[in-house]
C-alpha positions in Angstrom: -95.8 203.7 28.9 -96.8 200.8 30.9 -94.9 197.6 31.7 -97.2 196.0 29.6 -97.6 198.3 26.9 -93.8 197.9 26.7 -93.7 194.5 26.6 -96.5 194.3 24.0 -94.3 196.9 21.9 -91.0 194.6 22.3 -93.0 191.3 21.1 -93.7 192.8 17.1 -90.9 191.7 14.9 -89.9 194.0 12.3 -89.6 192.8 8.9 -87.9 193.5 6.1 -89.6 194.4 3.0 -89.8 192.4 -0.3 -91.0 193.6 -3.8 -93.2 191.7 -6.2 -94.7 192.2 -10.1 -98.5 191.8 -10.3 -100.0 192.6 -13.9 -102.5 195.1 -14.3 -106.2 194.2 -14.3 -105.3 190.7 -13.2 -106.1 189.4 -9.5 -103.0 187.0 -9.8 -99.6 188.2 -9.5 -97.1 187.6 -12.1 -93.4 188.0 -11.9 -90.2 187.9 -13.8 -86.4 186.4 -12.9 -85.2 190.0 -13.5 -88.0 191.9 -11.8 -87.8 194.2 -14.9 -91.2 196.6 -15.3 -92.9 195.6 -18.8 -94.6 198.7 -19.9 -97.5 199.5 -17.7 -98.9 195.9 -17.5 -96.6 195.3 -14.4 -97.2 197.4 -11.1 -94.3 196.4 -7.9 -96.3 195.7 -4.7 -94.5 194.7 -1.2 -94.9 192.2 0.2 -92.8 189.9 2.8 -91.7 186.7 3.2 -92.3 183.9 6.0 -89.0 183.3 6.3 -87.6 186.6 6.5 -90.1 186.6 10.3 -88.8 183.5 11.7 -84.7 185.5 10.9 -86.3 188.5 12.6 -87.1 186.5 15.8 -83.3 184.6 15.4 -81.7 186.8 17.8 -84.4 186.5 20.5 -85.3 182.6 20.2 -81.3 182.6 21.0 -80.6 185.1 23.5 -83.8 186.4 25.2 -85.4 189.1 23.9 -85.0 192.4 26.3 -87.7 194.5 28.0 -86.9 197.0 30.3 -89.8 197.4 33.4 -90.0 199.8 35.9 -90.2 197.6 39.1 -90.8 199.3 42.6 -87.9 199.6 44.7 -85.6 200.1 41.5 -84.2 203.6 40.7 -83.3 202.0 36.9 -84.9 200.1 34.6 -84.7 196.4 35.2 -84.1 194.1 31.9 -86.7 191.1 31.9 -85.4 188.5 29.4 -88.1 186.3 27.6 -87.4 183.7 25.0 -89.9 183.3 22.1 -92.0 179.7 21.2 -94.1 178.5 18.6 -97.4 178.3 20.2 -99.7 178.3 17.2 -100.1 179.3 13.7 -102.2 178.7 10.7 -101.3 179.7 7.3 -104.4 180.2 4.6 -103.4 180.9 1.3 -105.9 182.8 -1.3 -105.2 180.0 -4.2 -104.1 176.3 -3.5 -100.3 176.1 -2.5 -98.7 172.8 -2.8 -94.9 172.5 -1.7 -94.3 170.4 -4.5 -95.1 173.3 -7.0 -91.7 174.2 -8.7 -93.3 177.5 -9.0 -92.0 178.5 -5.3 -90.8 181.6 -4.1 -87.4 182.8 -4.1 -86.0 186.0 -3.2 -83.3 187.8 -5.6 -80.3 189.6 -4.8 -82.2 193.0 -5.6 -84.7 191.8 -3.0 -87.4 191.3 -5.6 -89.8 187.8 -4.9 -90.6 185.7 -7.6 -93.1 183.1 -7.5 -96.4 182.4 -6.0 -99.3 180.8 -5.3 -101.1 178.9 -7.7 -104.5 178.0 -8.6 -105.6 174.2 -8.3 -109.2 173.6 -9.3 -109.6 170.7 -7.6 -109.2 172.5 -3.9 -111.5 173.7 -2.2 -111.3 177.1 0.0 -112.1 177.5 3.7 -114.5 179.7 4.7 -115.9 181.1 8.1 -118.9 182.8 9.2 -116.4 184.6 12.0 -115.7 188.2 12.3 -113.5 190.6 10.4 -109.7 190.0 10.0 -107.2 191.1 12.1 -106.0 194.6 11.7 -102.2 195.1 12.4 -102.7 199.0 12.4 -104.8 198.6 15.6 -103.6 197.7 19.3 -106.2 195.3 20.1 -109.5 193.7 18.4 -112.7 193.9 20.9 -115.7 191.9 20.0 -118.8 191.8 22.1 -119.6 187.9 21.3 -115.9 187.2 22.7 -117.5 185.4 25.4 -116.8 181.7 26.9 -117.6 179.0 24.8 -120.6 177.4 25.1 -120.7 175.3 28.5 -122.5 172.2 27.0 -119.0 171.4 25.5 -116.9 168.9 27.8 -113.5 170.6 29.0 -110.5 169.6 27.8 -107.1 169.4 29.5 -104.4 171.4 27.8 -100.8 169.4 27.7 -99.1 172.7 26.6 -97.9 174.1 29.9 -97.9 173.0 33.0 -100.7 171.4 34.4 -103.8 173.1 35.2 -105.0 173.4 38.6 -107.7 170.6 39.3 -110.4 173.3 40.2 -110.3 174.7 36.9 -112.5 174.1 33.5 -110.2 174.2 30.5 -111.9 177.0 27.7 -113.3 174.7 24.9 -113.6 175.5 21.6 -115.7 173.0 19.1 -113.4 173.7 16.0 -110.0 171.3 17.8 -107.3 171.5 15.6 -104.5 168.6 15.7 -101.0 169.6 16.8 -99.8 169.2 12.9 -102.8 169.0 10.2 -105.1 170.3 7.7 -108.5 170.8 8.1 -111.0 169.7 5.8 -113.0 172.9 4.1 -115.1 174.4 6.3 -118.5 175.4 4.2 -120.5 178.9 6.0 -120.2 182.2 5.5 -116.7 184.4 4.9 -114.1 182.9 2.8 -111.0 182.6 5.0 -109.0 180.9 2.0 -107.2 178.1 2.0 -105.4 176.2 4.9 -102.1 175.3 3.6 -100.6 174.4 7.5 -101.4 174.7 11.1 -99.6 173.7 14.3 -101.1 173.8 17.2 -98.1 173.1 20.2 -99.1 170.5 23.2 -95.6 170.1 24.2 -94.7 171.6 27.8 -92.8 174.9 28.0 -89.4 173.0 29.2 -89.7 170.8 26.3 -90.4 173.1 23.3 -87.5 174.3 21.2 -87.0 177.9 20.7 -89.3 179.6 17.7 -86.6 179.9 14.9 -84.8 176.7 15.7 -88.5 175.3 15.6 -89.0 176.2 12.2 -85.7 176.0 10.5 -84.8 172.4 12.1 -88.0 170.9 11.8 -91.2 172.3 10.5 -89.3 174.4 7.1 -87.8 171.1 6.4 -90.9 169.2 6.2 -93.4 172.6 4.8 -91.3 174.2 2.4 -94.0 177.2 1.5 -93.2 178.0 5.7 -89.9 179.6 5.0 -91.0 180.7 0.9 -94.2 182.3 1.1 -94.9 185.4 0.8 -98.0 187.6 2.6 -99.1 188.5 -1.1 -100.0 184.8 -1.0 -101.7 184.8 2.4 -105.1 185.4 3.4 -105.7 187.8 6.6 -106.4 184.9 8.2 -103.1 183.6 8.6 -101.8 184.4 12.0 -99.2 183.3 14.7 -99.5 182.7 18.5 -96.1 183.4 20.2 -95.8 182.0 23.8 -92.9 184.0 26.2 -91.3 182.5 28.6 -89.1 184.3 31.1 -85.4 182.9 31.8 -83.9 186.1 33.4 -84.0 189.2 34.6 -81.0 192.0 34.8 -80.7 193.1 37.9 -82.2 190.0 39.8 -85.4 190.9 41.1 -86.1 187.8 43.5 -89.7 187.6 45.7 -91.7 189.9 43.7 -95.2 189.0 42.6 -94.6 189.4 38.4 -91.1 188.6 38.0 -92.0 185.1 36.3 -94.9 186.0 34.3 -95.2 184.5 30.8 -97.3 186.3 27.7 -98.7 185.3 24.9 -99.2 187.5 21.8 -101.3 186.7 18.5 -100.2 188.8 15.2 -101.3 188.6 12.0 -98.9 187.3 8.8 -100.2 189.6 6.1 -99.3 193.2 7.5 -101.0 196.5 5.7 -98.6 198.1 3.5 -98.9 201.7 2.6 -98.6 202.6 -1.5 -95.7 202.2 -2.9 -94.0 205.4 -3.9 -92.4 206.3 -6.8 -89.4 206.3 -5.1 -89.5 202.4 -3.8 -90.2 201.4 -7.5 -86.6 203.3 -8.9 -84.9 202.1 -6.7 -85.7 198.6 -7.3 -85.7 198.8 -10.8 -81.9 200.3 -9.8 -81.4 196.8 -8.2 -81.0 199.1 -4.9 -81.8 196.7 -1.8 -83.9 199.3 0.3 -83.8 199.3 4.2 -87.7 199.4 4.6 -89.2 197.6 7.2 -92.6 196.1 8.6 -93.8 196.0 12.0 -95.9 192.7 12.8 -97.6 194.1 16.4 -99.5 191.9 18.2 -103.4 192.1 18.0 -104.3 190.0 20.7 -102.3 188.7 24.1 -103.2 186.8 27.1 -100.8 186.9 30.7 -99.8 183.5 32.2 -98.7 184.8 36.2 -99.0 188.8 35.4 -99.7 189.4 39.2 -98.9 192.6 41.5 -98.1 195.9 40.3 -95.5 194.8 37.7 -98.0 193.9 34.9 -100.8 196.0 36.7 -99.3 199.1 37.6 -101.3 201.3 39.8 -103.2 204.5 38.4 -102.8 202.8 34.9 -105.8 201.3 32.5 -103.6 197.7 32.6 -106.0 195.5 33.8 -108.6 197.2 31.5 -106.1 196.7 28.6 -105.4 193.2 29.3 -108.8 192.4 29.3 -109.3 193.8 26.1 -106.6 191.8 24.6 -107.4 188.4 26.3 -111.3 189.1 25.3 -109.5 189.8 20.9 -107.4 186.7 21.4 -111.0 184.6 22.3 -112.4 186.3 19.5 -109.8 185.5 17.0 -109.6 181.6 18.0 -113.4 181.6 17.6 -113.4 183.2 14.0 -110.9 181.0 12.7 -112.2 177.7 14.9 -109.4 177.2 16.5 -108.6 175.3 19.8 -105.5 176.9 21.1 -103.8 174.8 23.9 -102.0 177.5 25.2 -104.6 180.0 25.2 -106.8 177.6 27.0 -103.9 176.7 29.6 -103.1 180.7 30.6 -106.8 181.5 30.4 -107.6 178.6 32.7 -104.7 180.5 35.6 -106.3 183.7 35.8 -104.1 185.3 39.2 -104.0 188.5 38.1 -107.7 189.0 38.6 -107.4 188.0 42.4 -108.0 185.0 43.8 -108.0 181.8 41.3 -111.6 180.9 39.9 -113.1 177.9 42.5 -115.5 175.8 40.1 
Protein backbone atom coordinates (compact mmCIF):
# COMPACT_ATOMS: atom_id res chain seq x y z
CA UNK A 1 0.00 0.00 0.00
CA UNK A 2 1.05 3.47 -0.98
CA UNK A 3 1.56 6.59 1.11
CA UNK A 4 -1.36 7.83 -0.38
CA UNK A 5 -3.52 4.93 -0.48
CA UNK A 6 -2.80 4.92 3.27
CA UNK A 7 -3.68 8.14 3.92
CA UNK A 8 -6.85 7.96 1.77
CA UNK A 9 -7.73 4.70 4.04
CA UNK A 10 -7.05 6.74 7.47
CA UNK A 11 -9.35 9.83 6.31
CA UNK A 12 -12.96 7.43 6.22
CA UNK A 13 -14.61 7.60 9.65
CA UNK A 14 -16.24 4.69 10.80
CA UNK A 15 -19.69 4.97 12.03
CA UNK A 16 -21.76 3.41 14.20
CA UNK A 17 -24.88 1.97 13.11
CA UNK A 18 -28.45 3.08 13.90
CA UNK A 19 -31.81 1.15 13.37
CA UNK A 20 -35.10 2.51 12.06
CA UNK A 21 -39.01 1.28 11.39
CA UNK A 22 -40.27 1.93 7.93
CA UNK A 23 -43.81 0.33 7.07
CA UNK A 24 -44.23 -1.91 4.38
CA UNK A 25 -45.44 -0.71 0.97
CA UNK A 26 -44.95 2.83 2.15
CA UNK A 27 -41.92 5.16 0.78
CA UNK A 28 -41.95 7.07 4.13
CA UNK A 29 -40.60 5.67 7.14
CA UNK A 30 -42.45 5.37 10.28
CA UNK A 31 -41.27 4.75 13.70
CA UNK A 32 -42.27 4.06 17.21
CA UNK A 33 -40.85 5.40 20.88
CA UNK A 34 -40.32 1.63 21.71
CA UNK A 35 -38.92 0.47 18.32
CA UNK A 36 -41.34 -2.51 18.84
CA UNK A 37 -42.04 -4.69 15.31
CA UNK A 38 -46.04 -4.42 14.56
CA UNK A 39 -46.75 -7.48 12.77
CA UNK A 40 -45.26 -7.42 9.33
CA UNK A 41 -46.18 -3.80 8.47
CA UNK A 42 -42.80 -2.67 10.12
CA UNK A 43 -39.43 -3.78 8.45
CA UNK A 44 -35.89 -2.28 10.74
CA UNK A 45 -33.58 -0.62 8.13
CA UNK A 46 -30.04 1.02 9.32
CA UNK A 47 -29.36 3.84 8.93
CA UNK A 48 -26.89 6.50 10.72
CA UNK A 49 -26.97 9.62 12.23
CA UNK A 50 -25.10 13.07 11.40
CA UNK A 51 -24.10 13.45 14.61
CA UNK A 52 -22.81 10.13 15.46
CA UNK A 53 -19.92 11.37 12.16
CA UNK A 54 -18.90 14.50 13.62
CA UNK A 55 -18.14 12.02 17.40
CA UNK A 56 -16.35 9.68 15.05
CA UNK A 57 -13.93 12.51 13.88
CA UNK A 58 -13.78 13.97 17.90
CA UNK A 59 -10.61 12.24 18.52
CA UNK A 60 -8.86 13.43 15.42
CA UNK A 61 -10.24 17.22 15.24
CA UNK A 62 -8.46 17.03 18.89
CA UNK A 63 -5.31 15.22 18.64
CA UNK A 64 -4.25 14.73 14.94
CA UNK A 65 -5.34 11.94 13.27
CA UNK A 66 -2.22 9.33 12.64
CA UNK A 67 -0.81 7.94 9.33
CA UNK A 68 2.09 6.08 9.22
CA UNK A 69 4.39 6.71 5.73
CA UNK A 70 7.21 5.09 4.62
CA UNK A 71 9.69 7.99 4.06
CA UNK A 72 13.21 7.31 2.39
CA UNK A 73 15.94 7.28 4.71
CA UNK A 74 13.68 5.75 7.59
CA UNK A 75 14.05 2.09 8.54
CA UNK A 76 10.37 2.52 10.55
CA UNK A 77 7.34 3.96 9.76
CA UNK A 78 7.15 7.62 10.38
CA UNK A 79 3.63 8.97 12.09
CA UNK A 80 2.40 12.09 9.99
CA UNK A 81 -0.27 13.85 12.13
CA UNK A 82 -3.10 15.78 10.28
CA UNK A 83 -5.99 17.62 11.95
CA UNK A 84 -9.39 17.49 10.24
CA UNK A 85 -11.63 20.89 8.94
CA UNK A 86 -14.87 21.61 7.73
CA UNK A 87 -14.18 22.49 4.17
CA UNK A 88 -17.57 21.94 2.66
CA UNK A 89 -20.79 20.11 2.92
CA UNK A 90 -24.30 20.13 1.57
CA UNK A 91 -27.07 18.21 3.09
CA UNK A 92 -30.29 17.41 0.67
CA UNK A 93 -32.94 15.81 2.16
CA UNK A 94 -35.62 13.55 0.13
CA UNK A 95 -38.77 15.41 1.86
CA UNK A 96 -38.68 19.05 3.32
CA UNK A 97 -36.82 19.12 6.72
CA UNK A 98 -37.42 22.11 8.83
CA UNK A 99 -35.50 22.38 12.34
CA UNK A 100 -38.45 23.65 13.87
CA UNK A 101 -40.40 20.24 13.14
CA UNK A 102 -40.92 18.68 16.75
CA UNK A 103 -40.85 15.54 14.76
CA UNK A 104 -36.79 15.39 15.03
CA UNK A 105 -34.76 12.60 15.46
CA UNK A 106 -33.60 11.09 18.48
CA UNK A 107 -31.71 8.16 19.21
CA UNK A 108 -32.85 5.57 22.09
CA UNK A 109 -30.99 3.76 24.55
CA UNK A 110 -31.43 0.47 22.32
CA UNK A 111 -29.86 2.51 19.55
CA UNK A 112 -33.10 2.56 17.62
CA UNK A 113 -33.81 6.30 15.66
CA UNK A 114 -37.05 7.72 15.79
CA UNK A 115 -38.20 10.54 13.74
CA UNK A 116 -37.72 11.89 10.36
CA UNK A 117 -38.20 13.88 7.62
CA UNK A 118 -41.31 15.21 6.75
CA UNK A 119 -43.22 16.20 3.79
CA UNK A 120 -44.07 19.98 3.21
CA UNK A 121 -46.03 20.62 0.08
CA UNK A 122 -45.17 23.92 -0.29
CA UNK A 123 -41.19 23.13 -0.97
CA UNK A 124 -39.89 22.57 -3.75
CA UNK A 125 -37.01 19.80 -4.61
CA UNK A 126 -33.60 20.45 -6.24
CA UNK A 127 -32.75 18.79 -9.06
CA UNK A 128 -29.70 18.44 -11.39
CA UNK A 129 -29.03 17.36 -14.77
CA UNK A 130 -25.34 16.11 -13.19
CA UNK A 131 -24.10 12.60 -13.21
CA UNK A 132 -24.71 9.63 -10.97
CA UNK A 133 -24.37 9.79 -7.18
CA UNK A 134 -21.47 9.04 -5.38
CA UNK A 135 -20.75 5.42 -4.67
CA UNK A 136 -19.09 4.75 -1.26
CA UNK A 137 -18.29 1.11 -2.32
CA UNK A 138 -15.91 2.48 -4.97
CA UNK A 139 -12.33 4.11 -4.51
CA UNK A 140 -12.72 6.84 -6.80
CA UNK A 141 -15.59 8.33 -9.40
CA UNK A 142 -13.93 9.01 -13.03
CA UNK A 143 -15.96 11.00 -15.40
CA UNK A 144 -14.83 11.94 -18.82
CA UNK A 145 -16.66 15.52 -18.85
CA UNK A 146 -14.55 16.28 -15.53
CA UNK A 147 -12.81 18.79 -17.37
CA UNK A 148 -12.06 22.67 -16.51
CA UNK A 149 -14.78 24.84 -16.40
CA UNK A 150 -15.65 26.67 -19.10
CA UNK A 151 -12.93 29.59 -19.63
CA UNK A 152 -15.41 32.34 -20.58
CA UNK A 153 -16.21 32.40 -16.78
CA UNK A 154 -14.01 35.23 -14.91
CA UNK A 155 -11.67 33.55 -12.10
CA UNK A 156 -12.31 33.96 -8.84
CA UNK A 157 -9.89 34.34 -5.94
CA UNK A 158 -10.35 31.66 -3.23
CA UNK A 159 -9.93 33.27 0.58
CA UNK A 160 -9.83 29.67 1.96
CA UNK A 161 -6.11 29.06 2.19
CA UNK A 162 -3.48 30.90 1.62
CA UNK A 163 -3.23 32.98 -1.17
CA UNK A 164 -2.81 31.90 -4.53
CA UNK A 165 0.09 32.51 -6.54
CA UNK A 166 -0.55 35.68 -8.88
CA UNK A 167 0.22 33.48 -12.07
CA UNK A 168 -2.53 31.30 -11.43
CA UNK A 169 -6.42 31.21 -12.74
CA UNK A 170 -8.65 30.22 -9.80
CA UNK A 171 -11.07 26.90 -11.23
CA UNK A 172 -14.59 28.57 -11.63
CA UNK A 173 -17.58 26.98 -11.36
CA UNK A 174 -21.07 29.01 -12.38
CA UNK A 175 -23.22 27.29 -9.57
CA UNK A 176 -21.14 29.75 -6.38
CA UNK A 177 -22.52 28.80 -3.31
CA UNK A 178 -22.44 31.31 -0.25
CA UNK A 179 -20.31 30.38 2.75
CA UNK A 180 -23.67 29.62 4.86
CA UNK A 181 -27.03 29.45 2.63
CA UNK A 182 -29.71 27.72 0.77
CA UNK A 183 -30.10 27.64 -2.76
CA UNK A 184 -33.12 28.40 -4.40
CA UNK A 185 -34.54 25.11 -6.49
CA UNK A 186 -32.61 24.35 -9.24
CA UNK A 187 -35.19 23.15 -12.21
CA UNK A 188 -33.28 20.43 -15.05
CA UNK A 189 -32.97 17.12 -15.08
CA UNK A 190 -32.12 14.57 -11.95
CA UNK A 191 -33.81 15.20 -8.73
CA UNK A 192 -30.97 15.78 -6.17
CA UNK A 193 -33.69 16.51 -3.37
CA UNK A 194 -33.91 19.02 -1.18
CA UNK A 195 -31.08 21.39 0.17
CA UNK A 196 -31.75 21.66 3.81
CA UNK A 197 -27.81 23.36 4.47
CA UNK A 198 -24.58 24.04 2.83
CA UNK A 199 -21.37 25.68 4.03
CA UNK A 200 -18.94 26.38 1.98
CA UNK A 201 -15.54 27.57 4.31
CA UNK A 202 -13.52 30.93 3.08
CA UNK A 203 -11.82 31.27 6.24
CA UNK A 204 -7.89 30.62 6.08
CA UNK A 205 -6.47 27.25 7.42
CA UNK A 206 -4.90 29.13 10.66
CA UNK A 207 -8.25 30.55 11.33
CA UNK A 208 -10.70 27.66 11.01
CA UNK A 209 -11.69 25.66 14.13
CA UNK A 210 -11.22 22.09 14.13
CA UNK A 211 -14.20 19.86 12.37
CA UNK A 212 -16.14 18.61 15.47
CA UNK A 213 -15.68 21.71 17.51
CA UNK A 214 -16.97 23.44 14.25
CA UNK A 215 -20.12 21.71 14.41
CA UNK A 216 -20.97 21.16 17.91
CA UNK A 217 -19.98 24.98 19.03
CA UNK A 218 -21.42 26.68 16.19
CA UNK A 219 -23.10 25.32 13.17
CA UNK A 220 -25.36 22.25 15.44
CA UNK A 221 -26.36 25.07 17.58
CA UNK A 222 -27.78 27.10 14.86
CA UNK A 223 -29.05 23.78 12.28
CA UNK A 224 -30.37 21.35 14.62
CA UNK A 225 -31.24 18.51 11.72
CA UNK A 226 -26.85 18.77 11.51
CA UNK A 227 -26.40 16.74 14.55
CA UNK A 228 -30.27 14.69 14.24
CA UNK A 229 -30.50 13.52 10.85
CA UNK A 230 -30.25 10.51 9.79
CA UNK A 231 -28.86 9.12 6.10
CA UNK A 232 -32.44 7.48 5.73
CA UNK A 233 -33.37 11.10 5.35
CA UNK A 234 -30.67 12.14 3.00
CA UNK A 235 -30.41 12.15 -0.52
CA UNK A 236 -27.00 10.63 -2.18
CA UNK A 237 -26.28 13.90 -2.79
CA UNK A 238 -25.43 14.95 0.42
CA UNK A 239 -21.73 14.99 0.90
CA UNK A 240 -18.69 16.44 2.93
CA UNK A 241 -15.35 18.06 1.91
CA UNK A 242 -12.72 17.46 4.66
CA UNK A 243 -9.60 19.68 4.35
CA UNK A 244 -6.20 18.13 6.34
CA UNK A 245 -3.85 20.00 7.57
CA UNK A 246 -0.49 18.71 8.85
CA UNK A 247 0.79 19.86 12.46
CA UNK A 248 3.36 17.02 13.08
CA UNK A 249 5.16 14.39 12.30
CA UNK A 250 6.68 11.42 14.67
CA UNK A 251 9.94 11.20 14.10
CA UNK A 252 10.71 14.76 12.69
CA UNK A 253 11.30 14.47 9.23
CA UNK A 254 12.64 18.20 8.45
CA UNK A 255 13.80 19.19 4.58
CA UNK A 256 11.92 16.66 2.77
CA UNK A 257 9.81 17.61 -0.29
CA UNK A 258 6.10 16.11 1.14
CA UNK A 259 6.43 16.42 4.77
CA UNK A 260 3.84 19.51 4.81
CA UNK A 261 1.35 18.41 2.33
CA UNK A 262 -2.30 19.00 3.01
CA UNK A 263 -5.33 16.71 1.39
CA UNK A 264 -8.53 17.03 0.80
CA UNK A 265 -11.10 14.21 0.67
CA UNK A 266 -14.89 14.30 -0.49
CA UNK A 267 -17.33 11.39 1.00
CA UNK A 268 -20.65 10.82 0.70
CA UNK A 269 -23.33 11.04 3.94
CA UNK A 270 -25.70 8.33 2.91
CA UNK A 271 -23.35 5.12 2.93
CA UNK A 272 -24.75 1.68 1.26
CA UNK A 273 -25.81 -0.63 3.80
CA UNK A 274 -26.00 -4.36 3.14
CA UNK A 275 -29.57 -6.27 4.24
CA UNK A 276 -30.23 -6.48 7.40
CA UNK A 277 -30.02 -10.00 8.80
CA UNK A 278 -32.23 -11.75 10.80
CA UNK A 279 -29.82 -11.62 13.29
CA UNK A 280 -29.48 -7.53 13.54
CA UNK A 281 -33.40 -7.39 13.78
CA UNK A 282 -33.31 -9.93 17.30
CA UNK A 283 -31.17 -8.39 18.60
CA UNK A 284 -32.65 -5.03 18.53
CA UNK A 285 -35.96 -6.12 19.29
CA UNK A 286 -33.65 -7.66 22.47
CA UNK A 287 -32.81 -3.98 23.12
CA UNK A 288 -29.12 -5.40 22.41
CA UNK A 289 -26.96 -2.25 21.36
CA UNK A 290 -24.90 -4.00 18.42
CA UNK A 291 -21.17 -2.98 17.74
CA UNK A 292 -21.81 -2.64 13.84
CA UNK A 293 -20.13 -0.15 12.06
CA UNK A 294 -19.94 1.96 8.67
CA UNK A 295 -17.12 3.09 6.82
CA UNK A 296 -17.62 6.65 5.10
CA UNK A 297 -14.35 6.37 2.53
CA UNK A 298 -13.56 9.11 0.59
CA UNK A 299 -14.76 9.21 -3.15
CA UNK A 300 -12.89 11.99 -4.35
CA UNK A 301 -9.49 13.86 -2.95
CA UNK A 302 -7.28 16.56 -4.22
CA UNK A 303 -3.26 17.13 -2.75
CA UNK A 304 -2.36 20.75 -1.62
CA UNK A 305 1.96 20.35 -1.55
CA UNK A 306 2.02 16.38 -2.30
CA UNK A 307 5.58 16.76 -3.94
CA UNK A 308 8.67 14.23 -4.15
CA UNK A 309 8.48 10.68 -3.57
CA UNK A 310 6.38 10.77 -0.33
CA UNK A 311 2.93 11.21 -1.94
CA UNK A 312 4.43 9.87 -5.39
CA UNK A 313 6.28 6.94 -4.63
CA UNK A 314 8.38 5.59 -7.39
CA UNK A 315 7.27 2.31 -9.38
CA UNK A 316 3.72 3.05 -7.99
CA UNK A 317 0.35 4.16 -10.11
CA UNK A 318 0.25 7.48 -7.46
CA UNK A 319 0.25 10.13 -9.67
CA UNK A 320 -2.18 8.12 -11.94
CA UNK A 321 -4.44 7.64 -8.82
CA UNK A 322 -4.31 11.17 -7.75
CA UNK A 323 -5.35 12.29 -10.91
CA UNK A 324 -8.18 10.12 -10.87
CA UNK A 325 -9.39 11.46 -7.67
CA UNK A 326 -8.76 15.24 -8.35
CA UNK A 327 -10.54 14.65 -11.93
CA UNK A 328 -14.02 12.72 -9.38
CA UNK A 329 -13.69 15.64 -6.94
CA UNK A 330 -14.22 18.15 -10.36
CA UNK A 331 -16.85 15.97 -11.32
CA UNK A 332 -18.72 15.93 -8.13
CA UNK A 333 -18.60 19.90 -7.62
CA UNK A 334 -19.97 20.10 -11.10
CA UNK A 335 -22.99 17.65 -10.56
CA UNK A 336 -24.14 19.26 -7.59
CA UNK A 337 -23.05 23.04 -8.79
CA UNK A 338 -20.96 23.74 -6.35
CA UNK A 339 -18.09 26.31 -6.08
CA UNK A 340 -15.69 24.81 -3.64
CA UNK A 341 -13.07 27.42 -2.25
CA UNK A 342 -10.88 24.93 -1.23
CA UNK A 343 -10.95 22.78 -4.10
CA UNK A 344 -10.34 25.67 -6.24
CA UNK A 345 -7.31 26.98 -3.98
CA UNK A 346 -5.32 23.34 -4.00
CA UNK A 347 -6.32 22.83 -7.65
CA UNK A 348 -4.90 26.27 -8.49
CA UNK A 349 -1.10 24.95 -6.63
CA UNK A 350 -0.58 22.02 -8.67
CA UNK A 351 3.53 21.08 -7.53
CA UNK A 352 3.28 17.75 -7.67
CA UNK A 353 2.92 17.74 -11.47
CA UNK A 354 6.32 19.66 -11.84
CA UNK A 355 6.87 22.89 -12.31
CA UNK A 356 3.78 25.40 -11.25
CA UNK A 357 1.39 26.24 -14.28
CA UNK A 358 2.78 29.95 -15.83
CA UNK A 359 -0.61 31.58 -17.30
Amino acid sequence: MTNFERLLECSAPRVPVRYYTERKGSSSSSSSASGAKVGDEEVRRPCIVLDDIWSALEEWSSFGREVRISVDGFDEMVKYHLVPYLSAIQIFTIKPFSDDDPRSSAIGTDGTVTGSAETDSSSKPIVNAGSAEPDSSSKAIVNDGSAEPDSSSKPIVNAGSAEPDSSSKSIVNAGAAEPESSSKPIENADHMGYLYYQFNETEKPYDRFPLTLKFTDDLAEKHPGLSTLKSSDLSPYSWIAIAWYPIYSIPSVPNKKGMAAAFLTYHSLKPMFPETTDKDVKGKEEGVLGEREVELPAFAAVTYRAVGDVWIMPGTPDKLTIEMYEQAASSWLRTVSFFHNDFNFFMSQKFFRGKPKNK
